[in-house]
N, CA, C and O atoms as CSV, one atom per row, in Angstrom:
chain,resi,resn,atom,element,x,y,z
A,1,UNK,N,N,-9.258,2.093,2.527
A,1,UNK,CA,C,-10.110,3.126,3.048
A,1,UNK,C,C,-10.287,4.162,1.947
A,1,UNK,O,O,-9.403,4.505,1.162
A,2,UNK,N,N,-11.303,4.534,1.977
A,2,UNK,CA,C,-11.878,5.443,0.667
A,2,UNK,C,C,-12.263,6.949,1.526
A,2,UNK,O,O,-13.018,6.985,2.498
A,3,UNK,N,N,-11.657,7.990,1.008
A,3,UNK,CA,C,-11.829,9.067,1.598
A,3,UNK,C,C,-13.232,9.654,0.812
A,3,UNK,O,O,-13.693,9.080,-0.175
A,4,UNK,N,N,-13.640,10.485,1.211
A,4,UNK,CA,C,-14.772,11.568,0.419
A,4,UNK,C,C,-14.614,11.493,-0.973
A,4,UNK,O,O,-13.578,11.313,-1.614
A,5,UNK,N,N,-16.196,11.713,-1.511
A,5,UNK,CA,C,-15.362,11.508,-3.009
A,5,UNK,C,C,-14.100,12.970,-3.450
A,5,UNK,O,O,-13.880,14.051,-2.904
A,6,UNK,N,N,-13.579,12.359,-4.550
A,6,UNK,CA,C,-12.356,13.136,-4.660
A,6,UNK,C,C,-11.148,12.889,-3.897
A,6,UNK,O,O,-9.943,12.900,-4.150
A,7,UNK,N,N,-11.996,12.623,-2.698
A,7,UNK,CA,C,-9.939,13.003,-2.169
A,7,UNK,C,C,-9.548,12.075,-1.849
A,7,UNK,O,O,-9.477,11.987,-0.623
A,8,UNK,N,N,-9.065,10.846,-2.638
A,8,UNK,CA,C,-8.544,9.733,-2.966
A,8,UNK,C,C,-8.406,8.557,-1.913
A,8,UNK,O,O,-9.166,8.836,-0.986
A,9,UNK,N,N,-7.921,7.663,-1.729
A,9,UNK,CA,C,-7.538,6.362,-0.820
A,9,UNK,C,C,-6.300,6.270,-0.053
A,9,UNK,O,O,-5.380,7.069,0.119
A,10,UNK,N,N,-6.549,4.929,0.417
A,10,UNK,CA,C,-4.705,5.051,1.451
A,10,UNK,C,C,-5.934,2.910,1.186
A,10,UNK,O,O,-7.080,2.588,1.499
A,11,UNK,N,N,-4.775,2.144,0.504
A,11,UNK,CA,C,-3.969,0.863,0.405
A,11,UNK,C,C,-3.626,0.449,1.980
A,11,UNK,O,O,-3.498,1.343,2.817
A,12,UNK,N,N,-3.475,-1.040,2.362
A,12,UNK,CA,C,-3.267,-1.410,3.220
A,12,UNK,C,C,-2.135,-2.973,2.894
A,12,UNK,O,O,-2.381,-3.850,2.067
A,13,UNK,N,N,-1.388,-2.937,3.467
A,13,UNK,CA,C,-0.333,-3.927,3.220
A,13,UNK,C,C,-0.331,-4.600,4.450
A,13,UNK,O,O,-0.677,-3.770,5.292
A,14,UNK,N,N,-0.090,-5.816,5.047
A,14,UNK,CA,C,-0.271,-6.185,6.018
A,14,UNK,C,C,0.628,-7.559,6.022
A,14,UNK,O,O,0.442,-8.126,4.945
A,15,UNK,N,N,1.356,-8.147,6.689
A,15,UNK,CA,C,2.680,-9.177,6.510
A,15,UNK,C,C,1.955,-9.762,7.682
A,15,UNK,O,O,1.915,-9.070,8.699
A,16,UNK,N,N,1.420,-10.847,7.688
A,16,UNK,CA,C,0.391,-11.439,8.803
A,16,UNK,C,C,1.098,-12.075,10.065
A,16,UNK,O,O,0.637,-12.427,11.150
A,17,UNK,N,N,2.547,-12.102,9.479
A,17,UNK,CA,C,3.336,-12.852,10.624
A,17,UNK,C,C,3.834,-12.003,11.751
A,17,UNK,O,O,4.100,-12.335,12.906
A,18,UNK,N,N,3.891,-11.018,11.257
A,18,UNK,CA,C,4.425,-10.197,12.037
A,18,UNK,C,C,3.700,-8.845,12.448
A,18,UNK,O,O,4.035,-8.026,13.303
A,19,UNK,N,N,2.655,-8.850,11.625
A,19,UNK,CA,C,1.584,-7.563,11.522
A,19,UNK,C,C,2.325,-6.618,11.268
A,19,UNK,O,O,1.818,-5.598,11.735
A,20,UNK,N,N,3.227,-6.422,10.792
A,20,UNK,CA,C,3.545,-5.201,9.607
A,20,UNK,C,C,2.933,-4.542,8.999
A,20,UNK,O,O,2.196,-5.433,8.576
A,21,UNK,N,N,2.479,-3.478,8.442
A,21,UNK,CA,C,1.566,-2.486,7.957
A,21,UNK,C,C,2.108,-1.499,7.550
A,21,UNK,O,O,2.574,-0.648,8.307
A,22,UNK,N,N,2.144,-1.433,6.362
A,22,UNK,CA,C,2.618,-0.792,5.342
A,22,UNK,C,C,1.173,-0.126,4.601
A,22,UNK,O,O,0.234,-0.826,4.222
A,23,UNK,N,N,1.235,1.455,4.486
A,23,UNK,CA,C,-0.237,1.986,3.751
A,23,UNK,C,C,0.385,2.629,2.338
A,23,UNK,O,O,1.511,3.037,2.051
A,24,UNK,N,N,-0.629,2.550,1.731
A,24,UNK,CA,C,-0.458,2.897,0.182
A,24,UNK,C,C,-1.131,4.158,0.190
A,24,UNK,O,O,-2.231,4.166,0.743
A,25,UNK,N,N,-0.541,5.647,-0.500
A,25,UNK,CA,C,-1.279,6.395,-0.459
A,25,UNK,C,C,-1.830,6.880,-2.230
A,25,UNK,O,O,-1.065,7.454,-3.005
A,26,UNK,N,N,-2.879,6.603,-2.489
A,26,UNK,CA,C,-3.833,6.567,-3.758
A,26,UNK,C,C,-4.423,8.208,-3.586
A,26,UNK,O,O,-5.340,8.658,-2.898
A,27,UNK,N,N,-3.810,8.627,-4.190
A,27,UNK,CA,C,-4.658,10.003,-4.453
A,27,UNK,C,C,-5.985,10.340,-5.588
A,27,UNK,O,O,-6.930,11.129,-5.583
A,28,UNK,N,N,-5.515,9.360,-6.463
A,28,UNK,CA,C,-6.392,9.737,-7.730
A,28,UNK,C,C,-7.413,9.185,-7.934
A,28,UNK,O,O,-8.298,9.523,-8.720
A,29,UNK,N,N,-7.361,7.938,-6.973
A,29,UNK,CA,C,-8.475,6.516,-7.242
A,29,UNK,C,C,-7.538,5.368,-6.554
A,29,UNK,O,O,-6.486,5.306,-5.917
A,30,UNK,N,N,-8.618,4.433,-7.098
A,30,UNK,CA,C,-7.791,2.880,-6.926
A,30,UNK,C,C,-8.001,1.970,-7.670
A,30,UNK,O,O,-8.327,0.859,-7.253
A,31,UNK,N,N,-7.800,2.365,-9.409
A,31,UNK,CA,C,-8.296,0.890,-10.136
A,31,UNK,C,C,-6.934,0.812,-10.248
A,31,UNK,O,O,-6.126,1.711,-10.013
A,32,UNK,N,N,-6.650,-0.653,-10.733
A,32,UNK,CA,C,-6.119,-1.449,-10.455
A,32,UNK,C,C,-4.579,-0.905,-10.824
A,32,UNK,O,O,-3.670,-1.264,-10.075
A,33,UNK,N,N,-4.314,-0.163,-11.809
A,33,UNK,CA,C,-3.078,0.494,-12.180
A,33,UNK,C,C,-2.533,1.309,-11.319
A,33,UNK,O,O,-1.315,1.488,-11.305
A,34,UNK,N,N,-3.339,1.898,-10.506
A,34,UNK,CA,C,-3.381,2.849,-9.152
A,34,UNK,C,C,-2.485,2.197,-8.087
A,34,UNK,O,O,-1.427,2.569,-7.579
A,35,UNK,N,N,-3.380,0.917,-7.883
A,35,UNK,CA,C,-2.737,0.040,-6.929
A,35,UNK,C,C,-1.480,0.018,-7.001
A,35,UNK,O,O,-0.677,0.576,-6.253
A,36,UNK,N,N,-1.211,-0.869,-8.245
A,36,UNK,CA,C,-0.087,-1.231,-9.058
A,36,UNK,C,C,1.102,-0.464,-8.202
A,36,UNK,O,O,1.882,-0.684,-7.276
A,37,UNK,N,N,0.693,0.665,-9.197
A,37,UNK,CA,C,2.094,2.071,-8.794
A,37,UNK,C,C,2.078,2.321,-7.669
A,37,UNK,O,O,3.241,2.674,-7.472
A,38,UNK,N,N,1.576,2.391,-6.770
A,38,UNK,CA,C,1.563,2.173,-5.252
A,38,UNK,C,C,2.563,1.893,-4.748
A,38,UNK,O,O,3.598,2.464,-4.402
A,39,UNK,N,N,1.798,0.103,-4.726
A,39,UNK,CA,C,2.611,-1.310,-4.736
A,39,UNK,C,C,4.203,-0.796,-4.530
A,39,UNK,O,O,4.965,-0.715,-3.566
A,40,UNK,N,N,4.292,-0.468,-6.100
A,40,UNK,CA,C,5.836,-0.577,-6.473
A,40,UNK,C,C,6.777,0.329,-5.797
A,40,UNK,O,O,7.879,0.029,-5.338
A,41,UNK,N,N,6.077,1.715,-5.797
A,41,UNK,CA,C,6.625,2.956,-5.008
A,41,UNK,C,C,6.954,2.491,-4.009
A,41,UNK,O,O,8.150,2.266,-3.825
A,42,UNK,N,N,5.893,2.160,-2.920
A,42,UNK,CA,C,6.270,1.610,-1.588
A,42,UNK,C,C,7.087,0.721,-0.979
A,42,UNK,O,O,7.735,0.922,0.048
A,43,UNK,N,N,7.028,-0.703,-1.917
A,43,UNK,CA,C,7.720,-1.532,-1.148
A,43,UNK,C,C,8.951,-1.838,-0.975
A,43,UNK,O,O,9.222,-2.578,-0.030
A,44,UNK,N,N,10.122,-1.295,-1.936
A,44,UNK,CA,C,11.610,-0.931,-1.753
A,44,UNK,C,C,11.501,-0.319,-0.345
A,44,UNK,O,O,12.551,-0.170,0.278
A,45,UNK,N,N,10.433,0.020,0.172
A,45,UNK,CA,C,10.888,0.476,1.251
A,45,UNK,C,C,10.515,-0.640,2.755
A,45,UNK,O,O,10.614,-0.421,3.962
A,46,UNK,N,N,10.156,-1.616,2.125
A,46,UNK,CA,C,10.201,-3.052,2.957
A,46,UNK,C,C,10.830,-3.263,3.738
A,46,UNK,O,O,11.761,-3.987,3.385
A,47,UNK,N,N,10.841,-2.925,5.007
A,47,UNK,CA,C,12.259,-3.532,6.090
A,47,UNK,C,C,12.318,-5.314,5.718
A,47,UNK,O,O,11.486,-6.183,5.459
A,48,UNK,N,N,14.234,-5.216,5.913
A,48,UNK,CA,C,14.797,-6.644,5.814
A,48,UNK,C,C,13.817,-7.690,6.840
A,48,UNK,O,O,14.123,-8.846,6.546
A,49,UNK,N,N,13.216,-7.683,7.457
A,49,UNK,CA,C,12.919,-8.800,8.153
A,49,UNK,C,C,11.499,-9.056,7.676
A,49,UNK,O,O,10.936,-9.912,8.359
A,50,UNK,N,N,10.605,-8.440,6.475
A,50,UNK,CA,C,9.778,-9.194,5.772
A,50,UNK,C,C,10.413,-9.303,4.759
A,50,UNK,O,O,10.239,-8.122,5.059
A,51,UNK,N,N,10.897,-9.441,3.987
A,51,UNK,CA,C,11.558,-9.809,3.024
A,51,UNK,C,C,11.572,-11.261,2.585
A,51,UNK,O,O,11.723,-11.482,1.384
A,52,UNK,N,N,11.417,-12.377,3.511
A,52,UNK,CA,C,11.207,-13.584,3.577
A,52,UNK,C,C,12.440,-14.371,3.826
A,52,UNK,O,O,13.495,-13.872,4.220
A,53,UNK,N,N,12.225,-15.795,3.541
A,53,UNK,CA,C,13.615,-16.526,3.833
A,53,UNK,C,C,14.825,-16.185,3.077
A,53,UNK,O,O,15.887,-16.760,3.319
């Protein structure tokens, strides 16, 4: 989702098995390095039961 210009994005994570939803919050943009650091910030915070086998 793309807010107004300027005031940045929110990422969507989604674990299809379970519909988990996890949002990324992008303040600055979203090319691809944006994502990236997101990504990484966020998902240590993964509950154990997506985590996989």
């Amino acid at each position: 989702m793309i807010g107004t210009p300027g005031t940045g994005a929110i990422g969507t994570l989604v674990e299809r098995t379970s519909r988990f939803v996890m949002l990324l919050h992008l303040p600055n943009g979203q090319t691809s390095e944006q994502v990236l650091a997101a990504i990484q910030e966020t998902l240590p915070a993964l509950p154990d039961h997506c985590d996989g086998p």
